[in-house]
KOLKEVEX-685292 format. One record per atom (N, C-alpha, C, CB): residue in three letters; x, y, z. Coordinates in steps of 0.02 Angstrom, whole numbers, plus 50000, padded with zeros to 5 digits. Glycine has a CB too. Layout:
<recs>
ALAXYZ
...
</recs>
This chain:
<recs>
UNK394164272248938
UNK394844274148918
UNK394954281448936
UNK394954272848842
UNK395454282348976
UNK395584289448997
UNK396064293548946
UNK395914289349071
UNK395724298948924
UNK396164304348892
UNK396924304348884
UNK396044309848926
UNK397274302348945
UNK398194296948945
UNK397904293248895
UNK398564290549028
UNK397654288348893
UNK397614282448842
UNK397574285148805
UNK397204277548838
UNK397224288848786
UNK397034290348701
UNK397544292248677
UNK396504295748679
UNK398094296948708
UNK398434303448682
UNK399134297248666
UNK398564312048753
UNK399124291248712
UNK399814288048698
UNK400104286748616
UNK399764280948733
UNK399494282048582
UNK399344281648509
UNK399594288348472
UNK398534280648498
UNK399114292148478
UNK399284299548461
UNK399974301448443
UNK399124303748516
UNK400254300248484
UNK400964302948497
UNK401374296948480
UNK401114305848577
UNK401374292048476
UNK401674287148448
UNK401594286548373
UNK401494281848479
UNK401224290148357
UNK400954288048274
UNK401364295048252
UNK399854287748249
UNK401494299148279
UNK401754307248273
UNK402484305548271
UNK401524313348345
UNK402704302848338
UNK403464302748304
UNK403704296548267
UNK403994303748359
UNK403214291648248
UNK403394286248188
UNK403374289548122
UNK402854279748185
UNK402964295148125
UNK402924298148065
UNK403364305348076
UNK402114299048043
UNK403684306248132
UNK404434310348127
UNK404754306348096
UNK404854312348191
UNK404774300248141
UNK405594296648101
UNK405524294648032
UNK405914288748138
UNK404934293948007
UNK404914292547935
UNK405164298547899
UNK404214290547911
UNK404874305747914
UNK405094310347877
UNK405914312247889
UNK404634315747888
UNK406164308947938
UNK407014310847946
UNK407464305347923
UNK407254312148028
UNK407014301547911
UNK407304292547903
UNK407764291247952
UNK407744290347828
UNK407424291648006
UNK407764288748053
UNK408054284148095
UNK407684289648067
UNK408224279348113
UNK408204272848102
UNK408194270148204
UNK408994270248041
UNK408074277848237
UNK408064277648304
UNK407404275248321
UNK408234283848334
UNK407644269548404
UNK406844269048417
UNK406474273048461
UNK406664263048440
UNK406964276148502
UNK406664278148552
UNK406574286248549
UNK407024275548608
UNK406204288848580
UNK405814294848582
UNK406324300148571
UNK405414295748648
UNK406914300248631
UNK407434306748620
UNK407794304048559
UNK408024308648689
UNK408004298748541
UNK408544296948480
UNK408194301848410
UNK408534286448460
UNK407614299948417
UNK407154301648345
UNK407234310448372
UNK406054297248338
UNK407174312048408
UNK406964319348405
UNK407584323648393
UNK406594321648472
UNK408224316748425
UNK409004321148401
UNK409044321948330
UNK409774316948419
UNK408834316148322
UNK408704314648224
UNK408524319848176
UNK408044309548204
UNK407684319948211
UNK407454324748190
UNK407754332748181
UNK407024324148221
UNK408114335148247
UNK408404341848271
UNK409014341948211
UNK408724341748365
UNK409414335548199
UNK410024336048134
UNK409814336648065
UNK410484329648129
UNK409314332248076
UNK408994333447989
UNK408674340547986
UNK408284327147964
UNK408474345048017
UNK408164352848009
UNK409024355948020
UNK407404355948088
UNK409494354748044
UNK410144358348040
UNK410444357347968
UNK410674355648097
UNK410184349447926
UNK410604348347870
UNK410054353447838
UNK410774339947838
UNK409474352447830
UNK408904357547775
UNK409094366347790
UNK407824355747804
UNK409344368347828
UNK409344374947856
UNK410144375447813
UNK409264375847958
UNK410524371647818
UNK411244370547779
UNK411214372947709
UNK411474362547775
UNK410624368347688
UNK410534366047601
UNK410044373447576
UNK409914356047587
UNK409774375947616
UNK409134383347606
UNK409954388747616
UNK408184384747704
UNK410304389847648
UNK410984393447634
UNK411254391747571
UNK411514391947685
UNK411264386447568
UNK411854386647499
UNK411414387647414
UNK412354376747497
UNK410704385547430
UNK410114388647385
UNK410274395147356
UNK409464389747426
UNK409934399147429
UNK410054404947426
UNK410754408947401
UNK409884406047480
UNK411354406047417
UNK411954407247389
UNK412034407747297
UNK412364401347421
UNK411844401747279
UNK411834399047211
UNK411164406047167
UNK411494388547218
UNK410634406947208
UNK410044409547172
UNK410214417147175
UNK409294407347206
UNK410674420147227
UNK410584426247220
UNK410404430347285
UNK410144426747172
UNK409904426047343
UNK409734428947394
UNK409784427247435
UNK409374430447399
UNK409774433047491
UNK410104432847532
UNK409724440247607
UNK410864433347489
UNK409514433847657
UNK409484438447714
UNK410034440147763
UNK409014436247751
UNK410284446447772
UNK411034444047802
UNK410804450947868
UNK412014445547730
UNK411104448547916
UNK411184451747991
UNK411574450248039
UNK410694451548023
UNK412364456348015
UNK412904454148055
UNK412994458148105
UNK413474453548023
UNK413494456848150
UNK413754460548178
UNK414284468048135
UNK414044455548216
UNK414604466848059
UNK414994471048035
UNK414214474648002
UNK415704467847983
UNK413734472047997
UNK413144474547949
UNK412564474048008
UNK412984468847870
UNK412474480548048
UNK411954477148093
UNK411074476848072
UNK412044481248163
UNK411154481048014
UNK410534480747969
UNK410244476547942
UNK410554483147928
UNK409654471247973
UNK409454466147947
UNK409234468847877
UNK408954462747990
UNK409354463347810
UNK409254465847753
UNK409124461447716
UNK409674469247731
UNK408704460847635
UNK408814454747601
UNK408824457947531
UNK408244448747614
UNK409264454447503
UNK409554460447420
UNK409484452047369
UNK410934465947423
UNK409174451747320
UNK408824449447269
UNK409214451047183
UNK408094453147282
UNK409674446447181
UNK409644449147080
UNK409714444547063
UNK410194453947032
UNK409214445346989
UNK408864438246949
UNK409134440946892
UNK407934436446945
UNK409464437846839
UNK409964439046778
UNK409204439646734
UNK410664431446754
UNK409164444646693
UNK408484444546650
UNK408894445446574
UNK407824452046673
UNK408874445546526
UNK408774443246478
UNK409524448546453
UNK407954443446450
UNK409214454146464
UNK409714460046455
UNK409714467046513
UNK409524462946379
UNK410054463246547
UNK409994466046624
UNK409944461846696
UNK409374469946624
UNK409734467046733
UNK409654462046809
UNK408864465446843
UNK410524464046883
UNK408364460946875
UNK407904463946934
UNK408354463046994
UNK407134459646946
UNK408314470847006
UNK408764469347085
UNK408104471147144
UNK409654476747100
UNK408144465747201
UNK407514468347248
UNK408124468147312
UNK406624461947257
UNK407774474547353
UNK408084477147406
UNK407584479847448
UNK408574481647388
UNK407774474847505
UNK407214476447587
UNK407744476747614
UNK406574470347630
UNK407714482047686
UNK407704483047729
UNK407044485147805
UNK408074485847705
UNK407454482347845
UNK406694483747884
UNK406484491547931
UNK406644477147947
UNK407204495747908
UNK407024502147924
UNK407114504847875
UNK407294505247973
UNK406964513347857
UNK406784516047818
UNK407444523247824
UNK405974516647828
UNK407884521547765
UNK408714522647762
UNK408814529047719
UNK409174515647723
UNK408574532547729
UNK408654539947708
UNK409404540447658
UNK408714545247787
UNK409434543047608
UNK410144542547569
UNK410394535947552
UNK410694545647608
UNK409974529647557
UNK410254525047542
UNK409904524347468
UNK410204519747595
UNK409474527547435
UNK409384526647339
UNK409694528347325
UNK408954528847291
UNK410094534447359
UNK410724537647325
UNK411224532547307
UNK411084543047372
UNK411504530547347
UNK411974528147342
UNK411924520347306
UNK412194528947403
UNK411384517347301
UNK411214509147266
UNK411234515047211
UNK410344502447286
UNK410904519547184
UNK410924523247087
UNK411824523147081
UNK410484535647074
UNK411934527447139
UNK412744527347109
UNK413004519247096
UNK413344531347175
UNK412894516447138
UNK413334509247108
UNK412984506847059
UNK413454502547159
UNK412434508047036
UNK412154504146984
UNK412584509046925
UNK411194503846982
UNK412554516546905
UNK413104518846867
UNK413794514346856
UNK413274524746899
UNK414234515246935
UNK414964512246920
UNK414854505346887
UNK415454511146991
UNK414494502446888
UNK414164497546866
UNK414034497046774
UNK413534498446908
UNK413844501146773
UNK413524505046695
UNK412844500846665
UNK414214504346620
UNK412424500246751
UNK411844497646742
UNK411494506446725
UNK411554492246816
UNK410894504146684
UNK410484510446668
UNK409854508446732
UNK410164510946569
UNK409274510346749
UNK408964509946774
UNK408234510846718
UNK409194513446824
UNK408174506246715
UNK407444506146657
UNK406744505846680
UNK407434499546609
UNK406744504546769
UNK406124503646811
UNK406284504146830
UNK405724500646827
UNK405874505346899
UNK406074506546992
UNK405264507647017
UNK406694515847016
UNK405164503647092
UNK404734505147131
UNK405034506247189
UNK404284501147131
UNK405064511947216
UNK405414513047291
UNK404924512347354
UNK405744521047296
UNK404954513347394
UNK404524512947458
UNK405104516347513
UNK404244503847479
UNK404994521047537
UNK405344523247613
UNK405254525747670
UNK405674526147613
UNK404384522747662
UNK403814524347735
UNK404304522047798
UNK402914518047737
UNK404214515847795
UNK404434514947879
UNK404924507847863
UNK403584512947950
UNK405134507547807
UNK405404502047779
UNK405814505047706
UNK404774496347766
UNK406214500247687
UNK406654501847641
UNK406494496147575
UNK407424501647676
UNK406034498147519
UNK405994492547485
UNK406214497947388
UNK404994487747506
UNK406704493047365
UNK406744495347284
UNK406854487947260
UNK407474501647256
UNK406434488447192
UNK406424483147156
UNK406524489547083
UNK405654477147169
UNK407194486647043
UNK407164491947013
UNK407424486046941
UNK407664499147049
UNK407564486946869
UNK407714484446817
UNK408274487046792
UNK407264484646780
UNK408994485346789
UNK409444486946778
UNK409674483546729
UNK409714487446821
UNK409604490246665
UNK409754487346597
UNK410704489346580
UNK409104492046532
UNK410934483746566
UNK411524486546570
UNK411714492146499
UNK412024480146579
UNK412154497046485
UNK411994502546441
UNK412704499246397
UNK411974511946478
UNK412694501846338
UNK412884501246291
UNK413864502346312
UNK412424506146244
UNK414294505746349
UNK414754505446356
UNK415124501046399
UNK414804509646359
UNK414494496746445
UNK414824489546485
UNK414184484746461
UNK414934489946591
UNK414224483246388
UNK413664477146390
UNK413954471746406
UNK413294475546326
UNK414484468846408
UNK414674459946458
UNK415084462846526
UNK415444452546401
UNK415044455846548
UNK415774455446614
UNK415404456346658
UNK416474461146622
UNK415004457846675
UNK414574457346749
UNK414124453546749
UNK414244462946775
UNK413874450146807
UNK413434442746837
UNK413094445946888
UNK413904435446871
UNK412404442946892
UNK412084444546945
UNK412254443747034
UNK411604441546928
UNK412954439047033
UNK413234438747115
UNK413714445447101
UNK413764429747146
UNK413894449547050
UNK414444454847048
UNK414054459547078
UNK414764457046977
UNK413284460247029
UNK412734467047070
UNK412494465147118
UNK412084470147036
UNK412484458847139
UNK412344459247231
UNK412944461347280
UNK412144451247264
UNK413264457747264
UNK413894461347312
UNK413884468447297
UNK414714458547294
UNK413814472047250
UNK414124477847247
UNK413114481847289
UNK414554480247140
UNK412884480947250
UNK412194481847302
UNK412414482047372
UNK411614475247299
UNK412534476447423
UNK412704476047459
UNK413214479147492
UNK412684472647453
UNK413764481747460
UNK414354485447473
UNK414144492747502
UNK414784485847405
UNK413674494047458
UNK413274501447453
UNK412934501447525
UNK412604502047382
UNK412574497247543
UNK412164498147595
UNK412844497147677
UNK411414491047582
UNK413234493347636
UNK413574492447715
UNK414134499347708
UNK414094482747730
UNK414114501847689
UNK414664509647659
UNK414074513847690
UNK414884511647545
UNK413634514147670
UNK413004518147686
UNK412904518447769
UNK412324514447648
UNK412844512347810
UNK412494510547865
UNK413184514247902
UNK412254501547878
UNK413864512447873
UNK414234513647928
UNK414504519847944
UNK414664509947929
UNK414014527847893
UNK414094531647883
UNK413404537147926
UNK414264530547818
UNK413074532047938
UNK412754534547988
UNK412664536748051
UNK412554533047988
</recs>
């Protein structure tokens, strides 16, 4: 049996067990692999709207050319806000402290990093003169606002 032979099985057992994982109901080789190619467009769909619902978010636009990913998790009494960037943004703590103020988040932790990268994971306790009315998609956007005000000031 020549090495062709062997590999035919192989590969037949590979995309029977594509089309099982796409439930596909194609028989032939390209049908299943279109299958396959739509069902990773619907999962890539459903990981966006995740991320929408949870808070995070990697975003790299053309109005924002700063690839970035900004993180807030509602904690008990307050928010963890996490903020990467993949360059290292001189005057940009400034300006995330100021919006966490207009905000009338306090800052109760912080780990910064601004070697060759841009990382704060900081605890934003909200202070006693705005304790309701803000949600963790209000301090991402406004997070976010900061950095794209910031970038385009550079």
């Amino acid at each position: 049996m020549s090495s062709r032979d062997r590999k035919k099985p192989s590969v037949y057992r590979k995309l029977q067990r594509l089309r099982s994982v796409v439930n596909s109901t194609a028989v032939n080789k390209t049908s299943i692999i279109v299958d396959a190619s739509r069902y990773i467009e619907e999962l890539k769909e459903k990981v966006e709207l995740l991320d929408q619902e949870t808070g995070t978010s990697g975003i790299s636009t053309s109005q924002n050319p700063l690839p970035m990913q900004v993180a807030v998790e509602a904690l008990e009494k307050g928010f963890l806000i996490n903020v990467f960037l993949e360059k290292n943004c001189p005057g940009l703590l400034v300006s995330i402290l100021e919006i966490f103020e207009e905000l009338g988040l306090d800052v109760l932790d912080a780990r910064v990093s601004c070697q060759e990268n841009f990382q704060l994971e900081a605890i934003g306790g909200e202070n006693q003169s705005n304790a309701e009315g803000i949600d963790a998609q209000m301090v991402k956007q406004a997070v976010m606002q900061a950095i794209s005000k910031w970038s385009e000031n550079i």
